[in-house]
C-alpha positions as CSV (number, residue, x, y, z in Angstrom):
1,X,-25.4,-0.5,34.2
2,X,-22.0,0.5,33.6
3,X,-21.5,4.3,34.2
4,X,-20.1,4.6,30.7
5,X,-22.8,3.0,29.2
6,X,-25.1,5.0,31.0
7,X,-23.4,8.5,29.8
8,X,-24.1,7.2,26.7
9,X,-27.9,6.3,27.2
10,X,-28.2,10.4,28.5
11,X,-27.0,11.7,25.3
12,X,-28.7,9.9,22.7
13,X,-31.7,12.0,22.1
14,X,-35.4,11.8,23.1
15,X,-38.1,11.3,20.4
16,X,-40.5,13.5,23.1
17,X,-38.9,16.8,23.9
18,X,-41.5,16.8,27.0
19,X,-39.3,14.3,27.8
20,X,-37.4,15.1,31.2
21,X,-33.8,13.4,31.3
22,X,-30.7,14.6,32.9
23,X,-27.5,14.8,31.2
24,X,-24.2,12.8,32.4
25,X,-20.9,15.1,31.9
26,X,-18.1,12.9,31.9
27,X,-15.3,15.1,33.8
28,X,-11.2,13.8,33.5
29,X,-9.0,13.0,30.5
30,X,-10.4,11.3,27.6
31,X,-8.0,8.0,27.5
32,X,-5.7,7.6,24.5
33,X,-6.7,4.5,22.4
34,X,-2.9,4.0,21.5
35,X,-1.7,3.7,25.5
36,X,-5.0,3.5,27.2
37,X,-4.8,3.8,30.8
38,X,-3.9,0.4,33.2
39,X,-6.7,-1.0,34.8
40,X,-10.5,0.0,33.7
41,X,-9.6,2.2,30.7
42,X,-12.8,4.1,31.6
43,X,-11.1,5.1,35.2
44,X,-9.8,8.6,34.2
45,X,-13.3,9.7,33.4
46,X,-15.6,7.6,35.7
47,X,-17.3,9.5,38.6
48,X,-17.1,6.0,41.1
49,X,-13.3,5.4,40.7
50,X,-11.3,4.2,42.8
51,X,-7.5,3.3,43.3
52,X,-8.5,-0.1,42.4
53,X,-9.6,0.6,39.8
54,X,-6.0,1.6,38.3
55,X,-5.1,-1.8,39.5
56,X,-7.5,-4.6,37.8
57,X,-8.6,-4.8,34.3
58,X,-12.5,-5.5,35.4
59,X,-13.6,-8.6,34.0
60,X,-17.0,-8.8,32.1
61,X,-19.6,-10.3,34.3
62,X,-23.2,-11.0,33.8
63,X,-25.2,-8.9,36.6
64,X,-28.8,-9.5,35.3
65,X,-30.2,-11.7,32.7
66,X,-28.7,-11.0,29.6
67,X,-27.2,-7.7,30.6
68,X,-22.8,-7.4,31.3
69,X,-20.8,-5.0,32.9
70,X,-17.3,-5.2,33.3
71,X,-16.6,-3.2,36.8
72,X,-14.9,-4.0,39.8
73,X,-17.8,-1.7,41.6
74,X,-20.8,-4.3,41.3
75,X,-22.5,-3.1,44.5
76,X,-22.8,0.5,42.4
77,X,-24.0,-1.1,39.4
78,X,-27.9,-1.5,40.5
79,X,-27.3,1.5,42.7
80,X,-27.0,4.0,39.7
81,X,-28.5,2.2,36.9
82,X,-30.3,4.3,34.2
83,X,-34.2,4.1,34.1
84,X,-35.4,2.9,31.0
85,X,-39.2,3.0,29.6
């Protein structure tokens, strides 16, 4: 559910070309792994950041059965979650 995870899901290829999926482009600065950014180090490149964002490292959190997400957005999490078959 996390929008990282779900640019991730739209560009692993499709076994059916037929297949109709839309791409995420992940716009901003790629953070550096030696001084990642404060906050959610996935803030410089997520499309639902926020100044809070910069603020509080998000903790991980279970939001369905089995499934985590560490974002301080929640109420966006079911909102934009990838469709899977």
């Amino acid at each position: 559910s996390h929008p990282y995870t779900q640019a991730l899901l739209a560009a692993s290829p499709k076994p059916d070309p037929e297949m109709a999926t839309e791409r995420i482009a992940l716009k901003g600065d790629i953070p550096s792994p030696i001084s990642p950014p404060s906050g959610c180090v996935f803030r410089t490149r997520c499309p639902h950041a926020i100044e809070a964002c910069a603020q509080t490292v998000p903790p991980l959190e279970e939001i369905s059965a089995g499934h985590y997400s560490a974002c301080i957005r929640k109420e966006l999490l079911s909102n934009t979650a990838v469709a899977r078959p």
